[in-house]
N, C-alpha and C positions, 0 to 999 in steps of 0.2 A: 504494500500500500504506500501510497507517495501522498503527500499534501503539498500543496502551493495555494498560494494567498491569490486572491480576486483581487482585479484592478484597484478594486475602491481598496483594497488591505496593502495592496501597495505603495498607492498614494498616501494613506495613513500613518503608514511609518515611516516613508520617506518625511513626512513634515515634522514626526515625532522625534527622529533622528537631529532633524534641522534645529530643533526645539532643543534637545538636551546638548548637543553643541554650542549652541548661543549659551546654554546655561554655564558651560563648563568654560567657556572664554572670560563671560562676567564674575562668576567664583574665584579664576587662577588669575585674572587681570591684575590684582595685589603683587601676584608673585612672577609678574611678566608674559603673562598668559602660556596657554596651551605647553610650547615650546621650549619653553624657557629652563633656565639650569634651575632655578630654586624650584620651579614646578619640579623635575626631577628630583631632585631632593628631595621635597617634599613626599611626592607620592611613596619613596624609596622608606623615610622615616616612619611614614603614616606604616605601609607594607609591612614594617617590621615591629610597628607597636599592635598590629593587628595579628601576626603571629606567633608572637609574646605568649606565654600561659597568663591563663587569666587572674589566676593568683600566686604572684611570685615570690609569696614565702611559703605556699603550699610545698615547691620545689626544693628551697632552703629547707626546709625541715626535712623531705624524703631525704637529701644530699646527707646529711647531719644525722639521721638514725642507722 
């Protein structure tokens, strides 16, 4: 079985796409937009505090028993 989007589903995320692009150029605009080294950074720090355990003396205490 295959699925594919109708014109009108096409058109819809093509503008939806358009939509959260503008959003992401107004958000990272601060940090030079899109492009830019500090957006890299950025996204790089965010990355890694996102894959972080979520309680990091739960980890200190395993380490230590």
């Amino acid at each position: 079985m295959q699925l594919a989007l109708t014109e009108q589903g096409r058109e819809v995320s093509a503008r939806a796409i358009t939509v959260v692009h503008g959003l992401l150029q107004q958000l990272l605009e601060p940090l030079g937009g899109l492009d830019s080294a500090r957006t890299r950074d950025f996204t790089r720090d965010l990355t890694a505090l996102l894959d972080a355990p979520r309680d990091p003396f739960s980890q200190n205490e395993t380490e230590q028993s």
